[in-house]
C-alpha positions in Angstrom: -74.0 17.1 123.8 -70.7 17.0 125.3 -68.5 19.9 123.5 -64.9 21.0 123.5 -66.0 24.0 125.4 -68.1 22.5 127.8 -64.9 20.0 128.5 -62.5 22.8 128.5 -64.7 25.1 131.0 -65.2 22.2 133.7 -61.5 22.2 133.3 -60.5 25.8 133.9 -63.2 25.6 136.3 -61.1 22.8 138.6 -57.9 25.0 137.8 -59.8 28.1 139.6 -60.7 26.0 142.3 -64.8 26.3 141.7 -64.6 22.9 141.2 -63.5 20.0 143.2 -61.5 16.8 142.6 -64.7 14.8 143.2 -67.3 17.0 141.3 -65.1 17.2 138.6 -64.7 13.4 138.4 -68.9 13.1 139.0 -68.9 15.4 136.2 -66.6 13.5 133.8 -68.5 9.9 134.4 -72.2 11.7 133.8 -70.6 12.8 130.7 -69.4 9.3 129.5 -72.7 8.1 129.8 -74.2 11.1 128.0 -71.6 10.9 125.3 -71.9 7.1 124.7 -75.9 7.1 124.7 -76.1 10.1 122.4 -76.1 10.1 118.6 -74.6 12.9 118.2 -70.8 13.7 118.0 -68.9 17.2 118.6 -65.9 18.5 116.8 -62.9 16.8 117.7 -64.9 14.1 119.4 -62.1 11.7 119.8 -59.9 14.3 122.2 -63.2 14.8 123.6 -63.6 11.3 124.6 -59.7 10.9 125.7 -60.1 13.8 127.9 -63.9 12.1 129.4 -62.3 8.9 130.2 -59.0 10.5 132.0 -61.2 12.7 133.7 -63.1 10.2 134.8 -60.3 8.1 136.3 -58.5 11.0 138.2 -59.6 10.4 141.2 -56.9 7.1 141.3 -53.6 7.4 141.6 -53.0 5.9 137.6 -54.6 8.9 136.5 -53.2 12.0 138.4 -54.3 15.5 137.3 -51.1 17.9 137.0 -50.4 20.8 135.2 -48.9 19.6 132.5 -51.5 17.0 131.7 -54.2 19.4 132.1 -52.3 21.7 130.0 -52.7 19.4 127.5 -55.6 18.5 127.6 -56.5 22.5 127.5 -54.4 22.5 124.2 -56.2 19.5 122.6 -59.5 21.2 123.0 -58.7 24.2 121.5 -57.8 26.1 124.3 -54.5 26.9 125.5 -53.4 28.6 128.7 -50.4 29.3 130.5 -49.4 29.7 134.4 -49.2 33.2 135.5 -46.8 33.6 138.6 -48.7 35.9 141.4 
């Protein structure tokens, strides 16, 4: 099952730069599939699925992924971060 956690890690994951554009888009459309042929549903499964499909589409231009949407998205999963200035 797709959780807010899992979501919300692959994200941070991209934002540390462990992840790439493309894996994280691979990762988002596996997920879709995973999410619509399972029974199950997590918490907050329609931010979950909002989140999927964008994710899933960031790799075109209508879908870009900047800080403020990923921020967002961060925040409707539960998980809220900030930018720290090195």
């Amino acid at each position: 099952m797709i959780t807010q956690d899992r979501l919300a890690d692959q994200i941070i994951a991209y934002l540390n730069g462990e992840l790439t554009l493309q894996v994280l888009v691979g990762w988002a459309e596996d997920a879709i599939v995973t999410f619509t042929e399972s029974d199950e549903r997590p918490e907050n499964s329609d931010q979950v699925w909002d989140t999927l499909l964008y994710l899933g589409a960031a790799d075109t231009s209508g879908f870009p992924l900047t800080w403020e949407t990923l921020k967002g998205m961060l925040e409707n999963l539960g998980r809220p971060i900030q930018r720290v200035m090195a």
